[in-house]
C-alpha positions in Angstrom: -78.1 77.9 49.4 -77.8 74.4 49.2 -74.7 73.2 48.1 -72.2 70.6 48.1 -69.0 70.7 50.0 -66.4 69.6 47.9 -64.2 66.5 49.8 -66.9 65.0 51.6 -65.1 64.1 54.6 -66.2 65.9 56.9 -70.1 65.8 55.9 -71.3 69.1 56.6 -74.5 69.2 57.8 -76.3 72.1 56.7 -78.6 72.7 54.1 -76.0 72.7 52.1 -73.3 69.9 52.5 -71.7 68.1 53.7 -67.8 68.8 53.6 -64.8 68.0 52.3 -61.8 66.3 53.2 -61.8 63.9 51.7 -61.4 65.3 48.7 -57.8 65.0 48.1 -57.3 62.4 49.7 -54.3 61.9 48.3 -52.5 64.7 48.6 -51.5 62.8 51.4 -48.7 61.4 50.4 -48.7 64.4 48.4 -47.2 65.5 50.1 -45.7 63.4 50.2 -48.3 64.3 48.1 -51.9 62.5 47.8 -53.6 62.1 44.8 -54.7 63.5 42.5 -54.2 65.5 43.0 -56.7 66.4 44.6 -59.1 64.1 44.7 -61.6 64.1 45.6 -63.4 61.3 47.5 -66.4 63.1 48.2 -69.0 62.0 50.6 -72.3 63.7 49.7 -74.6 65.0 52.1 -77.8 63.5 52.4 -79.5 66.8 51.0 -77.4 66.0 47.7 -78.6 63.1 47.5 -81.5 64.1 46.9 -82.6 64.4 43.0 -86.3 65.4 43.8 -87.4 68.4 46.5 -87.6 67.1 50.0 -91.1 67.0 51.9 -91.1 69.0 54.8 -92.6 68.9 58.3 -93.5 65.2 60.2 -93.3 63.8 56.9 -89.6 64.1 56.5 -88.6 62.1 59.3 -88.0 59.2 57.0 -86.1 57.3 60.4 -88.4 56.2 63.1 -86.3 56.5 65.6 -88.8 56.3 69.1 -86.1 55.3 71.5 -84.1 58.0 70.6 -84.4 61.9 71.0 -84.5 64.4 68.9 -81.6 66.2 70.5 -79.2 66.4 73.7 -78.2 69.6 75.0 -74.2 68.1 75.8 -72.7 65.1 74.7 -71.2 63.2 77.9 -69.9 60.1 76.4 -69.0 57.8 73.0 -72.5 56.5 73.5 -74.1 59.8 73.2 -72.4 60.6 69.9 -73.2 57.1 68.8 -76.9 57.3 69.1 -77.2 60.5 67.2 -74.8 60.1 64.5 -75.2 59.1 60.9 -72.0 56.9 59.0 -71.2 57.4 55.5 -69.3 54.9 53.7 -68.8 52.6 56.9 -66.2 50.0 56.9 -64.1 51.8 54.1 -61.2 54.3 54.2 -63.5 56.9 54.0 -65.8 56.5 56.8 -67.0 59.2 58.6 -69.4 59.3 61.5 -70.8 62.6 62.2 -73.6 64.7 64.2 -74.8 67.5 63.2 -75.6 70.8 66.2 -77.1 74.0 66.5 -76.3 76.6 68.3 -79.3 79.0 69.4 -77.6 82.0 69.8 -81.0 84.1 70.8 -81.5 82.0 73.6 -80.5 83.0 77.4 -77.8 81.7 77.8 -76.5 80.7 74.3 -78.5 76.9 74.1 -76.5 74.0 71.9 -78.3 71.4 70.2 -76.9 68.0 69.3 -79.6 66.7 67.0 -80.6 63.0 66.0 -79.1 63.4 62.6 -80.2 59.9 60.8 -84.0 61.0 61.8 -83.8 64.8 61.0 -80.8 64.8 58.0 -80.6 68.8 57.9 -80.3 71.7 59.9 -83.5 73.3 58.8 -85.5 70.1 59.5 -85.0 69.7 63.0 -85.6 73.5 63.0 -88.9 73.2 62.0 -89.9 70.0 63.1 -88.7 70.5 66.4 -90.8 74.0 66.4 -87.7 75.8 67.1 -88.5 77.8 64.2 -91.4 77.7 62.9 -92.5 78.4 59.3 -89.3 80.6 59.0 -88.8 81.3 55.6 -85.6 80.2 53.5 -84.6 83.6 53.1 -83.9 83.6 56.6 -82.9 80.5 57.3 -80.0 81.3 54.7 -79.2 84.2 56.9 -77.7 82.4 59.8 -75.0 81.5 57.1 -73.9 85.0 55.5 -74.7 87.5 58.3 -73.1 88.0 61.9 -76.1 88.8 63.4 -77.9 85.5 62.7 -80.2 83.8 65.3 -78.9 80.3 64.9 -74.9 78.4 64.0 -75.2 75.6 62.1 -72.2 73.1 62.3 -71.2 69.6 62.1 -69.5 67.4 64.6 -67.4 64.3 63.1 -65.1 61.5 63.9 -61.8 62.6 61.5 -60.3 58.6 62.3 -56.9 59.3 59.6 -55.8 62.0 62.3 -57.9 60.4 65.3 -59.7 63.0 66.4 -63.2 64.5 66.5 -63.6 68.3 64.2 -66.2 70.3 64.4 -66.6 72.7 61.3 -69.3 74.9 58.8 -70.3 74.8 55.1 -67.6 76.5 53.2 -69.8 79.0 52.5 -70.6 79.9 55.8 -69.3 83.6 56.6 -67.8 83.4 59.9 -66.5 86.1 62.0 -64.0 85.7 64.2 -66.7 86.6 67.3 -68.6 83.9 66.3 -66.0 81.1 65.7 -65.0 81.7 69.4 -68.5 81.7 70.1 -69.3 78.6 68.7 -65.9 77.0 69.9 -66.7 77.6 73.5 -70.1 76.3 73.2 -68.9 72.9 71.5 -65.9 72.3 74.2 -67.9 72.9 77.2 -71.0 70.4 76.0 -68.5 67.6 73.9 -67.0 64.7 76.7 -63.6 64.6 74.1 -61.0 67.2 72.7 -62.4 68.8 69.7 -60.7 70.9 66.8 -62.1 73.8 64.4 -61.9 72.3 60.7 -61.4 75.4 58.1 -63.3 74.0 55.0 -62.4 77.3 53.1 -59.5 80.4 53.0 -62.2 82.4 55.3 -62.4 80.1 57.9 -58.3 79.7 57.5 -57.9 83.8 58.3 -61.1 84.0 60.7 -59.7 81.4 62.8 -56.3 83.1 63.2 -58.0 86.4 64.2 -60.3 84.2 66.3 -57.2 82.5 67.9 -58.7 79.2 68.0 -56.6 76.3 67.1 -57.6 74.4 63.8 -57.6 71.4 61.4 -57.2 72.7 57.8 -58.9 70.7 55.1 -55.5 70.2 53.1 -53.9 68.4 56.5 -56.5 65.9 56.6 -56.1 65.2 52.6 -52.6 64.8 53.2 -53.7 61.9 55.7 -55.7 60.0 53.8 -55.4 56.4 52.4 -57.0 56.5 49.1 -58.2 58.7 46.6 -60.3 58.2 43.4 -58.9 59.5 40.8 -61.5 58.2 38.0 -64.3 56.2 38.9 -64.9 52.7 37.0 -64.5 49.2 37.1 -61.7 47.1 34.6 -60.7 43.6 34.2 -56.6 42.9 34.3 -53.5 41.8 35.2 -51.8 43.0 38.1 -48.4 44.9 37.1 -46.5 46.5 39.6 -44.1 49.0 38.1 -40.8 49.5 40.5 -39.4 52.5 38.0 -39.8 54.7 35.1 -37.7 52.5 33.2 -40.8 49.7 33.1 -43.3 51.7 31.9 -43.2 51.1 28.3 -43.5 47.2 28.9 -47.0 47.7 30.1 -49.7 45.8 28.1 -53.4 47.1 27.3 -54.9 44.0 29.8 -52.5 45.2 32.3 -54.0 46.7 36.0 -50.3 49.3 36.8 -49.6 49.4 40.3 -47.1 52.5 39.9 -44.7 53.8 42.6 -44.0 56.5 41.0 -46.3 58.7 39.2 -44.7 59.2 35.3 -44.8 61.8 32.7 -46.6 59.5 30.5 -48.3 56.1 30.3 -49.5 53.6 27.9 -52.8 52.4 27.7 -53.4 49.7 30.2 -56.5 48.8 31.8 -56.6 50.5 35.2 -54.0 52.4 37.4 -53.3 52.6 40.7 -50.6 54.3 42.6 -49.0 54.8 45.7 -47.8 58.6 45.4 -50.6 61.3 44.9 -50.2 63.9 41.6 -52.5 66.6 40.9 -56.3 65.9 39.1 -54.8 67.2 35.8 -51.4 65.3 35.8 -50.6 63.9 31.9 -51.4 60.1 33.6 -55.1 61.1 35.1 -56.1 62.7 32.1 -55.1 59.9 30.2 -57.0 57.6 32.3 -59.8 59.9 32.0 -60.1 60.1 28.5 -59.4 56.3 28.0 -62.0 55.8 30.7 -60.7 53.8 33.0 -60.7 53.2 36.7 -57.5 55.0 38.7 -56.8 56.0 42.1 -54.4 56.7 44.6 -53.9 53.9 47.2 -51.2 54.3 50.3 -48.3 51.9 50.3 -49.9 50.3 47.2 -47.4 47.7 45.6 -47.2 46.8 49.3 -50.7 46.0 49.8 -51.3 44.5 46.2 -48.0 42.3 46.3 -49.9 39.2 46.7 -52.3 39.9 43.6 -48.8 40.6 41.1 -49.2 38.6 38.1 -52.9 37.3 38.6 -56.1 38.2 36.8 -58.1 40.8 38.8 -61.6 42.2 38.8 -60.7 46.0 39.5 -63.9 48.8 41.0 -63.2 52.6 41.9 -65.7 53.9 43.9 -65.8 57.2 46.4 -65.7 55.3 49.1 -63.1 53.0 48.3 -61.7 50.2 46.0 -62.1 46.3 45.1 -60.2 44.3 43.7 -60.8 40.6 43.5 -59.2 37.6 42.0 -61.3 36.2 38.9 -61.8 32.3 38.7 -60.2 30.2 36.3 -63.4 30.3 35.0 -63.6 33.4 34.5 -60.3 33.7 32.7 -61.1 31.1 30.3 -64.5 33.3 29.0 -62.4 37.0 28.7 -63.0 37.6 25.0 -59.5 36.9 23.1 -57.6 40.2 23.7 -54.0 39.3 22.1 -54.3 39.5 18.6 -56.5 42.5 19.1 -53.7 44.4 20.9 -51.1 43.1 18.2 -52.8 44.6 15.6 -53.0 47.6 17.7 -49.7 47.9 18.1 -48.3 47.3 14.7 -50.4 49.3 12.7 -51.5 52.4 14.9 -55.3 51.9 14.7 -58.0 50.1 16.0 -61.1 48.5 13.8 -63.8 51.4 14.2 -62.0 53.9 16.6 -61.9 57.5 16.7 -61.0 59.4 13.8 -58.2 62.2 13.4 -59.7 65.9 12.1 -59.5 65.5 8.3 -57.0 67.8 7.1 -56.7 70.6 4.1 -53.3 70.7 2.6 -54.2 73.8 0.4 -53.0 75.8 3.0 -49.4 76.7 2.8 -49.2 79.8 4.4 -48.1 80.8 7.6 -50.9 82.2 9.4 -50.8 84.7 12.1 -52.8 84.1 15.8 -54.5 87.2 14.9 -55.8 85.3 11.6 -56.7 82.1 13.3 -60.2 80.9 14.4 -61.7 77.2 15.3 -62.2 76.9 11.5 -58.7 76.6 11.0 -58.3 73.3 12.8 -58.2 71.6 9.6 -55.3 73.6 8.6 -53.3 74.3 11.7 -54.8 71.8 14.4 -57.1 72.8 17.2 -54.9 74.1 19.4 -53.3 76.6 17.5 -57.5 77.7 16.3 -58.7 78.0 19.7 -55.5 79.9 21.0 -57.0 82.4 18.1 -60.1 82.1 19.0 -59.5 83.0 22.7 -57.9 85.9 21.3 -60.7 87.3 18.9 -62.6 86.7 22.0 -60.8 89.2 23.9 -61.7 88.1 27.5 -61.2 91.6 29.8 -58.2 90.8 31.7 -56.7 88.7 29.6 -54.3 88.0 27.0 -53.3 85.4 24.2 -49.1 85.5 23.7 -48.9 86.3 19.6 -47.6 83.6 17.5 -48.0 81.9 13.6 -49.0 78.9 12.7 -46.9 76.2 10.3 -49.4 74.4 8.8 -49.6 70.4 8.1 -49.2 71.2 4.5 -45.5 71.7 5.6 -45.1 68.8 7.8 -46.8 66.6 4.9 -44.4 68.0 2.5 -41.6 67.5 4.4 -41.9 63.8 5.6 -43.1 62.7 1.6 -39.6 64.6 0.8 -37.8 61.8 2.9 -39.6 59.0 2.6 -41.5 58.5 6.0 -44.5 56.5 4.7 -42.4 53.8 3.3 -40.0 54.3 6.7 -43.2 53.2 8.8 -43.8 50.5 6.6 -40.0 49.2 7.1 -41.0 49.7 11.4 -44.1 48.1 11.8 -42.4 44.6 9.5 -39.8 44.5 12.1 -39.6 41.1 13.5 -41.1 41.8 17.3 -42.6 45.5 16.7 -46.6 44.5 17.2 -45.8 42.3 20.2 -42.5 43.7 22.2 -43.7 47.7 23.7 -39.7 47.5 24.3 -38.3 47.0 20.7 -40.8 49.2 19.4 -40.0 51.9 21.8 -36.5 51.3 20.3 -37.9 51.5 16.8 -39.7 54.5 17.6 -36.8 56.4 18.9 -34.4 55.7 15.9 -37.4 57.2 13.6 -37.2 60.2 15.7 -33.7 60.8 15.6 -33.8 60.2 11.7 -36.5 62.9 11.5 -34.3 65.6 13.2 -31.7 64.8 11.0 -33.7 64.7 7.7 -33.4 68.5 5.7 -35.9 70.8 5.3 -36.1 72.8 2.1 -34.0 75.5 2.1 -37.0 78.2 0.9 -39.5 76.4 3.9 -36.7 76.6 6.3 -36.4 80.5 5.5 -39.8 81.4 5.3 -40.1 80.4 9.4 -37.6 82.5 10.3 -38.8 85.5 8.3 -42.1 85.1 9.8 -39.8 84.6 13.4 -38.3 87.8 12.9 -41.3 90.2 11.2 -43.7 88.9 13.8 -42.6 88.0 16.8 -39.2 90.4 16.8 -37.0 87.7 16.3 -37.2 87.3 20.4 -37.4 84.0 22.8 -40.1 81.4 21.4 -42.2 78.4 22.7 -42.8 75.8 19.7 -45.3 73.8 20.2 -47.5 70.8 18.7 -50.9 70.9 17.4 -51.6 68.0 15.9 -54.4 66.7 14.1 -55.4 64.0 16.4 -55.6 66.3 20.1 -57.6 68.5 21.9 -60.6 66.5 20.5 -64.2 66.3 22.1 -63.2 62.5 22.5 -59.0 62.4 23.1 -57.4 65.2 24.6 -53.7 63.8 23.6 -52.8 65.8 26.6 -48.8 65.1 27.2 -48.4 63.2 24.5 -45.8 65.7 22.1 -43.1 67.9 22.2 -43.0 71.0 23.4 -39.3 73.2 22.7 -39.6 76.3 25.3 -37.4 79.5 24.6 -35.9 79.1 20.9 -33.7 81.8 20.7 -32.2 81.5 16.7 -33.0 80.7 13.5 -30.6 77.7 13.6 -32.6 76.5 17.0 -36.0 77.2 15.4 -35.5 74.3 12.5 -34.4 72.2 14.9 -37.2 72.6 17.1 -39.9 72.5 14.6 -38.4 69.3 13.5 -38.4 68.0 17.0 -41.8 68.8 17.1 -42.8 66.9 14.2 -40.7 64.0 15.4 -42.6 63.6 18.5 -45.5 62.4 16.7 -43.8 59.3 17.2 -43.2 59.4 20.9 -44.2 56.0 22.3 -46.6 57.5 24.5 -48.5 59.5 21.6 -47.9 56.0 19.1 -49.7 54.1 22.6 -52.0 56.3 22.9 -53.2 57.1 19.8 -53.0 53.4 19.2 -56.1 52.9 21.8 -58.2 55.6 20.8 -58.3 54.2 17.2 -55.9 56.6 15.3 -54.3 55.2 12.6 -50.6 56.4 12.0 -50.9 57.3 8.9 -53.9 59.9 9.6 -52.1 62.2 11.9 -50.5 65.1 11.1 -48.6 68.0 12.8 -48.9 71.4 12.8 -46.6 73.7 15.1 -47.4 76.9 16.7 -44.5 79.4 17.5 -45.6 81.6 20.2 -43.7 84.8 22.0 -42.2 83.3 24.8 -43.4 84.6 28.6 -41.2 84.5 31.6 -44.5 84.0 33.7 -44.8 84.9 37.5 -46.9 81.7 38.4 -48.8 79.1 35.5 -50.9 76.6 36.0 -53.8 75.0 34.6 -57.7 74.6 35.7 -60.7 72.9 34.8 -64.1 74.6 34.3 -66.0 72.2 36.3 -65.0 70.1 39.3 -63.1 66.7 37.5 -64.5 64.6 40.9 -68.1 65.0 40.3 -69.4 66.0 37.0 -72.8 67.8 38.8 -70.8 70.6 40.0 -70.7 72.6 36.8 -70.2 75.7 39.6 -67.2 74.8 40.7 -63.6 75.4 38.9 -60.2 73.3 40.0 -57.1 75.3 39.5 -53.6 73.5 40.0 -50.8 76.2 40.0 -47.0 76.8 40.8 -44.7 79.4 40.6 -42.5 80.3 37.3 -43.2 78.5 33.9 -45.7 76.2 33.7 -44.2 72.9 32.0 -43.9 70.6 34.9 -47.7 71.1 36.4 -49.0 68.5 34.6 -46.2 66.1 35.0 -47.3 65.2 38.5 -43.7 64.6 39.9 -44.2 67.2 42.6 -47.7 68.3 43.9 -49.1 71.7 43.1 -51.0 73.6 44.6 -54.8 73.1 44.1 -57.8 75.0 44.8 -61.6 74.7 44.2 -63.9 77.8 43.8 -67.4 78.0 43.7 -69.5 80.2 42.4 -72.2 79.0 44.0 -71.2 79.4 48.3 -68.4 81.3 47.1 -65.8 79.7 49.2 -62.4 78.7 48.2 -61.2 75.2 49.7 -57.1 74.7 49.8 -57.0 71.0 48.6 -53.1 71.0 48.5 -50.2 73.8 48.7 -47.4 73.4 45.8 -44.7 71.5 47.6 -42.3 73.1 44.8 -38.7 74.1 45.9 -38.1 75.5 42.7 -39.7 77.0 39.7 -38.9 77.5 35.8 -37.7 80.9 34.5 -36.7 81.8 31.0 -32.9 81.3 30.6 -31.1 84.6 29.0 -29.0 82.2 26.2 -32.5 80.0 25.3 -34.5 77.4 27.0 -35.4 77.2 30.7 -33.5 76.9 34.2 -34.2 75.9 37.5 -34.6 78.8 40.5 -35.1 77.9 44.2 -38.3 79.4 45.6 -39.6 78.9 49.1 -41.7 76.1 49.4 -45.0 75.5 51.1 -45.7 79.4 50.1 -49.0 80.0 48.6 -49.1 80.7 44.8 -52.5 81.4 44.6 -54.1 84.4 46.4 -58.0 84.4 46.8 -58.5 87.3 44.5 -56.2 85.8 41.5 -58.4 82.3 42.1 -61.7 84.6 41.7 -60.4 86.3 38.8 -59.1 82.9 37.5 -62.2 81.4 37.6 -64.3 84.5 36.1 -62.1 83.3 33.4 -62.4 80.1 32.8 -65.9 80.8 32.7 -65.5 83.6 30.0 -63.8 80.8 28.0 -65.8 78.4 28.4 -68.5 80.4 26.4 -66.7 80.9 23.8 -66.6 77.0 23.4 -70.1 77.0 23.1 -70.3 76.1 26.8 -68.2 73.0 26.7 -66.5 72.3 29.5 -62.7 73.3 29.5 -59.2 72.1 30.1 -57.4 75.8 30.4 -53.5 76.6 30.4 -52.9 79.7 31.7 -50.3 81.9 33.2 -49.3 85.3 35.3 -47.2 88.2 34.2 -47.2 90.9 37.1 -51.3 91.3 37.5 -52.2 89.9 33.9 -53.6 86.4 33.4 -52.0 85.1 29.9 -53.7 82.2 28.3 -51.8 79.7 26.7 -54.4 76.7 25.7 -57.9 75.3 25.5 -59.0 72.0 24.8 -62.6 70.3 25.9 -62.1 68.2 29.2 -62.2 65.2 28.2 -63.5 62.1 30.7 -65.0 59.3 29.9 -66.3 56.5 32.5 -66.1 52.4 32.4 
């Protein structure tokens, strides 16, 4: 039973963990939203930390602490607390100074127990050390957190100082019953000299302390208060750029550090990001920073704070607890290795000397293949995420279902762009006076390619082969048409964001079109950027498009089959969700909601509730509209998030236990799956 608690604000003392509020941290603004989504700025509890099992008895009392006892049946005073309380992270926005208590419930009356937490470190220490319980075995020192009969409470008593105020609160697993939590609550207030409030740390807690009647704290209210939140942990070496607007983004350099106001739908490689509005842990701008490995977090009021620093040379760190950032010395600046021609030549031809490669692909295949037909072989013919949406199929997960679609292979997009010339057309680009070195002209440049691409004609014989296949296998009804390139959804690059999606085609006419929008937006300037730092050439990436039955879902979302704050929790699965169709729950504009289940305690910890007003439905005459819904109402009900994660798991295997990055959806009581590519995070 011992566990981490996800957030680590709130360090939960127990056996298990320590809590977490911090965890989103930046849901705050999230809220106004706070970050990243979720985040997570955990604090781990000093069991943990721990890689090797702990020694038991006298000999784990690794704080010699004479002067102070080993407990105090009240605390009277600041003092009191002060003397028994253990710090993490002190001096940064994440401190947090807590005690940990028991509660003998067996005693006559009820005895509490404030215990000298740096010297003892867990619950079952003191227990045993103390005598209190000796020699009791695990088995049934794990009952006092699943049973209401238990002998013992074991909680944690903390200074919150975002929301200046001491909680008091239980693992997330813990199975509280309402008798228990008033128990519990009347024990603390009548032996604690301050007010004190119930933290929930799961949706149990949530429900038992409404039944209870006891006034609480939720874990998502103190996210939404806090100052920073890690995103992606790392260090970088930059500029300073601090980006007002949207409209900026695209002048961002690779040496550049982005302060960003806003959080975008895309972003070009730069060096590290920081932002002053929190998204969601699977927004398109985390997961790029993830997979290009650099450092990002949220940071309240950032441009504001990091105004004096615009323009200067910066040595950037992203830790849990908090963030760095000093000025380097003209020294310094003179030895960075000479990044300019570097990035030029990035830039201008699409590749980088000795970067990551593209999947190879066969151009033998002309056929239209059906999902039913496709498996991860087919990669080479139809890109990976058109394979694994067949895979997931073949695998047929109880529960679940794959939308049907076909795949239009590169063979047709290589056809079609040596029909019109586009090899010789990029030449023309990249020899434009200012292309390698201006990310403004060759935004330009890249936008007058794409709308030359639309406009180029397919053969008349390809053209009418798509909508046969439209109309024999998908009824001739509402379609999604979607990219699946050659150079995403990779082990090493997720290109997450990075093309065109059309939603809803409704005609043949609209089909072409979309297919040829598709194939355009493998010049985006965010998927030329992009691809740019990850080492793709431009000439080694091709496009294939999957045409998939469109779904009017009931709530989509996304989730991640580990937790994307700390790589040990392989038991734990983030799900970020909203009502209607799922297109903008990566975009990170407004905050979804988010979730973390583990399979481990069990519990289900609210990191942020969608602050959506409206959703995405199908539109009857094609593409997608805009409905009010209420907001602040939860998407996600415990037993969906349970089932969800049973999922994610089941898909997980059949990626030969690589972790996932999963797209799904809702239709009435049915979870549709929509994509599956390896999460991809890398760390510097």
């Amino acid at each position: 039973m011992k566990t981490r608690g996800i957030a680590r604000r709130v360090c939960i003392p127990c056996y298990q963990r320590c809590s977490a509020v911090a965890l989103a941290v930046a849901f705050g603004a999230m809220l106004a939203s706070a970050p990243a989504a979720a985040q997570l700025a955990r604090k781990p509890s000093y069991y943990q930390q721990q890689n090797q099992p702990q020694p038991e008895g006298p000999a784990a009392q690794r704080v010699p602490r004479p002067s102070v006892p080993s407990s105090l049946p009240a605390l009277r005073s600041q003092g009191d607390f002060d003397q028994l309380a253990r710090t993490y992270d002190a001096g940064t926005p994440m401190q947090l100074a807590h005690v940990l208590f028991v509660i003998d419930r067996q005693a006559r009356p009820p005895r509490t127990y404030f215990i000298d937490t740096p010297r003892y470190q867990l619950h079952v220490r003191f227990l045993r050390d103390t005598r209190l319980a000796p020699g009791t075995a695990k088995r049934e020192i794990d009952r006092n957190y699943l049973v209401p009969d238990r002998r013992f409470l074991f909680g944690t008593l903390s200074w919150q100082q975002n929301i200046g105020s001491f909680t008091y609160e239980f693992w997330e697993g813990d199975r509280l019953t309402p008798a228990l939590l008033r128990q519990a609550d009347a024990q603390v207030k009548a032996s604690f000299f301050a007010p004190v409030k119930f933290k929930t740390n799961s949706t149990l807690h949530d429900r038992v302390a409404q039944e209870a009647g006891i006034a609480s704290v939720s874990q998502e209210a103190l996210i939404r208060e806090q100052p920073y939140l890690p995103m992606n942990l790392g260090t970088a070496t930059g500029r300073v750029r601090i980006v007002e607007d949207e409209s900026a983004i695209n002048a961002l350099l690779p040496d550049d550090i982005a302060v960003l106001r806003q959080v975008p739908i895309g972003l070009p490689p730069v060096a590290g990001v920081l932002t002053e509005r929190p998204s969601t842990a699977l927004s398109h701008v985390n997961l790029l920073a993830k997979g290009w490995g650099i450092p990002n977090a949220y940071v309240r009021d950032a441009a504001a704070v990091l105004k004096e620093h615009a323009g200067q040379w910066v040595a950037l760190k992203v830790a849990a607890s908090g963030y760095q950032l000093r000025r380097l010395t003209p020294e310094e600046i003179a030895a960075l290795p000479p990044r300019a021609a570097r990035a030029a030549h990035v830039a201008a031809t699409g590749s980088v000397p000795g970067g990551a490669r593209a999947i190879r692909p066969d151009l033998r295949e002309d056929r239209l293949l059906p999902l039913a037909a496709l498996r991860a072989r087919h990669s080479a013919q139809c890109g990976v995420k058109a394979a694994n949406l067949g895979a997931m199929q073949a695998a047929r997960i109880p529960g679940t279902s794959v939308p049907d679609g076909f795949c239009i292979p590169f063979a047709h997009y290589d056809r079609f762009m040596r029909a019109n010339g586009l090899a010789s057309r990029i030449a023309r680009m990249q020899q434009e006076p200012g292309f390698a070195s201006d990310p403004k002209l060759r935004q330009k440049a890249l936008a007058q390619l794409r709308d030359e691409i639309v406009q180029w004609p397919v053969d008349a014989a390809t053209a009418a082969s798509w909508r046969a296949a439209w109309q024999s296998r998908l009824g001739g009804g509402g379609v999604f048409v979607r990219s699946s390139s050659n150079s995403e959804d990779l082990p090493g690059f997720s290109g997450a964001g990075l093309y065109t999606t059309v939603p809803n085609v409704k005609t043949g006419d609209a089909l072409e079109a979309a297919v040829k929008k598709v194939w355009a937006s493998v010049f985006n300037p965010e998927a030329w950027e992009a691809r740019s730092a990850a080492g793709f050439g431009a000439e080694s990436v091709l496009m294939g498009v999957f045409v998939q039955t469109a779904i009017d879902a009931t709530n989509a979302g996304v989730m991640i089959t580990r937790d994307p704050f700390d790589a040990g929790h392989a038991y734990v699965t983030y799900i970020s969700a909203k009502r209607g169709i799922g297109i903008r729950v990566v975009e990170g504009q407004r905050v979804a909601e988010q979730v973390m289940y583990s399979s481990w305690s069990k519990a289900i910890q609210v990191l942020s509730r969608s602050a959506e007003d409206t959703a995405l439905q199908l539109d009857k005459d094609g593409g997608v509209k805009e409905v009010p819904v209420q907001a602040g109402r939860n998407v996600l009900t415990d037993e969906l998030v349970v089932r969800l994660a049973g999922v994610g798991a089941a898909v997980k295997r059949t990626f030969n236990a690589v972790d996932q990055d999963i797209e799904w959806a809702t239709v009435g009581d049915r979870i549709v799956l929509l994509q599956a590519r390896p999460y991809v995070e890398r760390r510097r």
